[in-house]
C-alpha positions as CSV (number, residue, x, y, z in Angstrom):
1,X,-15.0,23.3,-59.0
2,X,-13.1,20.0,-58.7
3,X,-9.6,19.2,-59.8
4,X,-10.8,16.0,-61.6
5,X,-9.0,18.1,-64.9
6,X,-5.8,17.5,-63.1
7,X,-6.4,13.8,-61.9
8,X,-3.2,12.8,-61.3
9,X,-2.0,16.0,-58.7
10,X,-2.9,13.1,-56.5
11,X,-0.7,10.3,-57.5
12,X,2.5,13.0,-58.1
13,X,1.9,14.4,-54.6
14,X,1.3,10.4,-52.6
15,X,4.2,9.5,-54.4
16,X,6.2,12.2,-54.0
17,X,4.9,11.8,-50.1
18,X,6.4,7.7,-49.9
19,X,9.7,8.6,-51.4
20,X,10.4,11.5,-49.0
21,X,9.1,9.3,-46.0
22,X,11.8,6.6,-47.6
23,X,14.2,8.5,-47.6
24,X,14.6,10.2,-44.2
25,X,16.4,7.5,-43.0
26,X,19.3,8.0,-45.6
27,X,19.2,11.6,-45.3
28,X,19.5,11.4,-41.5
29,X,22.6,8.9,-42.1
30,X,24.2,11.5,-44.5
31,X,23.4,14.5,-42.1
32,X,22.7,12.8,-39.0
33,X,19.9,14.2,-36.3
34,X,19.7,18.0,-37.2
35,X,18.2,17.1,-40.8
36,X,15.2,15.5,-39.1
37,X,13.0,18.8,-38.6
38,X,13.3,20.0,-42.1
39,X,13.0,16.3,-43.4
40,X,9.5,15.7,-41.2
41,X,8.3,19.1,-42.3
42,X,8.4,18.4,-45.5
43,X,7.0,15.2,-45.5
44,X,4.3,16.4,-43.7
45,X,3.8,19.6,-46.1
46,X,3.6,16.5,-48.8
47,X,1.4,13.8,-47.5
48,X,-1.1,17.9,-46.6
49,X,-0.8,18.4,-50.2
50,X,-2.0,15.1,-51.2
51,X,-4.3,14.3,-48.5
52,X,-6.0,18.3,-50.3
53,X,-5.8,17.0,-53.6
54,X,-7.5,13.9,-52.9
55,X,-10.2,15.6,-51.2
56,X,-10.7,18.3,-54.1
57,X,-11.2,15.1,-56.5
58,X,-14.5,14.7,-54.9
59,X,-15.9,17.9,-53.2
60,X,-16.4,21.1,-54.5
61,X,-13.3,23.9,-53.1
62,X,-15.6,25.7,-50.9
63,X,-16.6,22.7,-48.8
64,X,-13.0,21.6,-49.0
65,X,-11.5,24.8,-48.1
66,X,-13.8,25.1,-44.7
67,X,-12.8,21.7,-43.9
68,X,-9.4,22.5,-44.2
69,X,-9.6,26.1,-42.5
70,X,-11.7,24.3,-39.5
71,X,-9.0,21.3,-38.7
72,X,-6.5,23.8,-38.6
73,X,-7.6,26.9,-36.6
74,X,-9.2,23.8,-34.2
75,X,-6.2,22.1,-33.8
76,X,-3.7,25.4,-33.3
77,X,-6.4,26.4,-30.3
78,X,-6.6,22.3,-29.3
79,X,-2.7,22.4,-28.8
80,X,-2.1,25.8,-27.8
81,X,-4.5,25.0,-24.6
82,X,-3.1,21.1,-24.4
83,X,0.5,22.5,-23.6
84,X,-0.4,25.3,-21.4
85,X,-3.1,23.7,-19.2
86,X,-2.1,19.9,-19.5
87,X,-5.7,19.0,-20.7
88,X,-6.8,17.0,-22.4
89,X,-2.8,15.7,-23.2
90,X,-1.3,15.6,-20.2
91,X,1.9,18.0,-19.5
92,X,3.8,18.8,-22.1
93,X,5.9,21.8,-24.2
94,X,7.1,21.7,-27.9
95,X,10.7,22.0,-28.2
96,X,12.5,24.9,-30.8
97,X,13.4,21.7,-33.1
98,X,10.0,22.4,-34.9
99,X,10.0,26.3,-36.3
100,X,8.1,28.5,-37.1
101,X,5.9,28.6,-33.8
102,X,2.5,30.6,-33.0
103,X,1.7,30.8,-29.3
104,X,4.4,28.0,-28.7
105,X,3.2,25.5,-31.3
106,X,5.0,24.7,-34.2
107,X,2.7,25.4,-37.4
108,X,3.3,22.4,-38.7
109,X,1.2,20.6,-36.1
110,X,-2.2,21.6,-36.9
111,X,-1.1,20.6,-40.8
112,X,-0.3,16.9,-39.9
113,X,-3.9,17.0,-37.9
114,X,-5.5,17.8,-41.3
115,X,-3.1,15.2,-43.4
116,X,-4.6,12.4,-41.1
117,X,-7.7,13.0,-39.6
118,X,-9.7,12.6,-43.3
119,X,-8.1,9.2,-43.9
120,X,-9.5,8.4,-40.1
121,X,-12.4,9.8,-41.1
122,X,-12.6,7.6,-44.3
123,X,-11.5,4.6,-42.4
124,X,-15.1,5.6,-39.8
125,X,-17.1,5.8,-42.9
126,X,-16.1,2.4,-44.4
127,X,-16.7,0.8,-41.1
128,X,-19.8,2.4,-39.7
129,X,-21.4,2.9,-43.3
130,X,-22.0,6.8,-42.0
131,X,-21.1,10.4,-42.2
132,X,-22.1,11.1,-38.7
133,X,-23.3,10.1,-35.6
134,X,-22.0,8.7,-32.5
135,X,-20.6,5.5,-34.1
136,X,-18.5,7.5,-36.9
137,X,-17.3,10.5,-34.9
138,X,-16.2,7.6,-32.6
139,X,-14.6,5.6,-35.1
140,X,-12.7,8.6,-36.3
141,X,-11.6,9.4,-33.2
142,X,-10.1,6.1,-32.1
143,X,-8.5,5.6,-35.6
144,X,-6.8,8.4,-35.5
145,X,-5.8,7.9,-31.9
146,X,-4.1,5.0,-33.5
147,X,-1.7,6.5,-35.3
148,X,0.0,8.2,-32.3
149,X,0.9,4.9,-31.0
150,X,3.8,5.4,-33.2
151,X,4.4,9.2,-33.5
152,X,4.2,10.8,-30.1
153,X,7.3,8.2,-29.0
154,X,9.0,8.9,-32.2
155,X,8.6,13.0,-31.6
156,X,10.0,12.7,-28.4
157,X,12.6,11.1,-29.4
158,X,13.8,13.4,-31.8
159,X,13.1,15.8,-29.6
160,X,10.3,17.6,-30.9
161,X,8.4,17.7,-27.8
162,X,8.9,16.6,-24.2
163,X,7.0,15.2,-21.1
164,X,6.5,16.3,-17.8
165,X,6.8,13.9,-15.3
166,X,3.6,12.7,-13.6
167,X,3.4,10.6,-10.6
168,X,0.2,8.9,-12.3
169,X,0.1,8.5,-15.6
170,X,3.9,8.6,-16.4
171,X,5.5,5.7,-17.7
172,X,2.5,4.4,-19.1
173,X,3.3,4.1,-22.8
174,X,7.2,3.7,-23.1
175,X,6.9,7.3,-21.0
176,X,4.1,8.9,-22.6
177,X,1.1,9.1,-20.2
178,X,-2.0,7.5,-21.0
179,X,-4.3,10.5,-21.0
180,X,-2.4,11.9,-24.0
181,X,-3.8,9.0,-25.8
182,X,-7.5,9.6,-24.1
183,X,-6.9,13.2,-25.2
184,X,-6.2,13.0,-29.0
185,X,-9.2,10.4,-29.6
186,X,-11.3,13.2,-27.3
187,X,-9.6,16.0,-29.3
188,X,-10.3,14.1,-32.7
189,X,-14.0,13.2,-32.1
190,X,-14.6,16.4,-31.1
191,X,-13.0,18.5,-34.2
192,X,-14.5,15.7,-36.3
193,X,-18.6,17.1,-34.3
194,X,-17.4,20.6,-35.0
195,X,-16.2,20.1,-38.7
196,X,-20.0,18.5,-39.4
197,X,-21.8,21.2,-37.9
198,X,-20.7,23.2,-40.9
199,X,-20.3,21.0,-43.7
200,X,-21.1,17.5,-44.4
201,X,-18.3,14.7,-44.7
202,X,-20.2,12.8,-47.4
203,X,-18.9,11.5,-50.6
204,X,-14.8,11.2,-49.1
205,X,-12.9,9.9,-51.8
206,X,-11.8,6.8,-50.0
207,X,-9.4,5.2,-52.6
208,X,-6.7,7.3,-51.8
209,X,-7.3,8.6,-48.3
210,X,-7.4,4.4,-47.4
211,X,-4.4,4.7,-49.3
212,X,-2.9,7.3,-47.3
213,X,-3.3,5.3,-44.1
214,X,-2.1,2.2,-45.0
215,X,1.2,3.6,-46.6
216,X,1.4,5.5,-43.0
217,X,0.6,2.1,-41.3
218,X,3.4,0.4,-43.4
219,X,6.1,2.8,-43.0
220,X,6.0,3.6,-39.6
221,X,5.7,-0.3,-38.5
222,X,9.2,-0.7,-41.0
223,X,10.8,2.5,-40.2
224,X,10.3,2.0,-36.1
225,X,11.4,-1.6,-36.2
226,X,14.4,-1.1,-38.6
227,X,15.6,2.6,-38.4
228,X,14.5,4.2,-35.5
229,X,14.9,1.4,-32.6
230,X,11.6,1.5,-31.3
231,X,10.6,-2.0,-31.6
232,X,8.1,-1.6,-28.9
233,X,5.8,1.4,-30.4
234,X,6.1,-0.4,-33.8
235,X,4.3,-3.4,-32.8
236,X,1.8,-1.8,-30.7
237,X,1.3,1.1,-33.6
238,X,1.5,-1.9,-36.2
239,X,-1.6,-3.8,-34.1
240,X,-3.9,-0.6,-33.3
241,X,-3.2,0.9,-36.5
242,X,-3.5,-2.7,-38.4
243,X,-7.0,-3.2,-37.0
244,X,-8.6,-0.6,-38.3
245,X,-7.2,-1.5,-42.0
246,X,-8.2,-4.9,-41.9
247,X,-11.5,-3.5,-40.9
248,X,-11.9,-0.5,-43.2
249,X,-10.9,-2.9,-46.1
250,X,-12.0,-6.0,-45.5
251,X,-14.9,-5.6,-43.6
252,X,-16.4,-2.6,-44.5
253,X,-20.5,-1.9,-43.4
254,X,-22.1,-3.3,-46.3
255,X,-23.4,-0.1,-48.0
256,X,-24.0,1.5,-51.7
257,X,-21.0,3.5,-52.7
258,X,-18.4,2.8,-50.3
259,X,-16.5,1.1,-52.8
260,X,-12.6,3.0,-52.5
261,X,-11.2,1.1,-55.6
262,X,-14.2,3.6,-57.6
263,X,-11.5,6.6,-56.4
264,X,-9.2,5.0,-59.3
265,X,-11.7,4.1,-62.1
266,X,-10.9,8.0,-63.7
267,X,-6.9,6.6,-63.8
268,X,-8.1,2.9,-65.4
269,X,-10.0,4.9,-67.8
270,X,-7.0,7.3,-68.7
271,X,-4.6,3.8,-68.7
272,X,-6.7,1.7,-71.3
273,X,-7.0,5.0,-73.4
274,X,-3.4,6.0,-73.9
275,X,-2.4,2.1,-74.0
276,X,-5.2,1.9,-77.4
277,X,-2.9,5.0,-78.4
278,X,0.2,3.5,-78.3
């Protein structure tokens, strides 16, 4: 069953995604720093909902459901061994900003692994013109890598999470080592190789999950530069983030049925038809 009945869950929940993401900055000037957990976790709780719903326009629930219990078991164990070993992230320890916690991870992290990882991997399929293989679980690692360019310095400092210091590797990136970077494209290329040994990641609706990662591209670039002082991870999130879009959109593997503006045709269709109504 697909939720193609119900096609626009998906535009209520994106939109109801940007507006929240908009409006953390005004709710942190109106209740300053100890609204910012409860604000991020429901933006993230949003931007899961839609990231599902998009998804469910184009696969059936089961697959769905197995992608979605897969990304999340995987990414509580990826964590839960990241902070207590130091591998593959580095040295590190979530905070009691971000509740409720299993094992010492906040719950909510595994979620914003599976509200990002299938735009990554949608961004991989548009570029590499495949579902699997060496180039796309590569891509979809190294996109999604991307992305932490802005959050991990933003997490920290809202203090969601905090570094160890490391003789080596400290410092690198505005104070977050370098192998944390090495770890989550490792970590993400990885759970991308186990999530296709049980289903396959064909047919991703990539209208909205492009959508998704542009609109996360745009308003962490703004919201870094302008908000948060953190002119430096903006740029550098702004540039790594930024390649893969121009890629993904503009240069996409030239290959039948990768077209992502097909996502919205079912929308068009319902536009023209209550516009002939009125």
């Amino acid at each position: 069953m697909r939720t193609t009945r119900l096609p626009y869950i998906v535009p209520i929940c994106f939109t109801a995604w940007l507006l929240c993401m908009i409006s953390i900055p005004i709710a942190r000037w109106l209740a300053g720093d100890a609204i910012l957990p409860l604000a991020v976790t429901i933006s993230v709780m949003l931007q899961t909902a839609a990231t599902l719903a998009a998804l469910l326009t184009a696969w059936r629930v089961a697959r769905t459901a197995v992608v979605c219990a897969l990304i999340l078991l995987a990414a509580w164990v990826i964590e839960l061994v990241g902070s207590r070993t130091g591998y593959p992230f580095g040295i590190y320890h979530y905070t009691d900003r971000l509740t409720p916690q299993l094992g010492g991870v906040p719950l909510l992290i595994p979620l914003a692994w599976l509200m990002m990882l299938p735009a990554a991997w949608a961004v991989a399929q548009r570029i590499s013109g495949r579902s699997r293989g060496a180039a796309f679980i590569g891509m979809s690692g190294l996109s999604f890598m991307a992305w932490d360019l802005f959050l991990d310095p933003q997490m920290v400092g809202w203090g969601f999470w905090q570094w160890a210091q490391q003789p080596l590797l400290w410092g690198g990136y505005f104070g977050i080592p370098w192998l944390n970077f090495v770890g989550w494209a490792f970590s993400a290329a990885l759970l991308t190789q186990l999530v296709l040994q049980f289903v396959s990641l064909d047919g991703l609706p990539h209208g909205w999950l492009m959508a998704m990662y542009m609109a996360t591209w745009l308003l962490e670039s703004v919201g870094q530069a302008l908000f948060w002082q953190l002119p430096g991870p903006a740029l550098v999130g702004f540039l790594a983030m930024g390649v893969w879009v121009v890629w993904g959109l503009f240069f996409p593997h030239n290959q039948r049925g990768l077209n992502w503006a097909a996502d919205f045709a079912p929308f068009k269709k319902r536009y023209r038809k209550l516009k002939t109504e009125l």
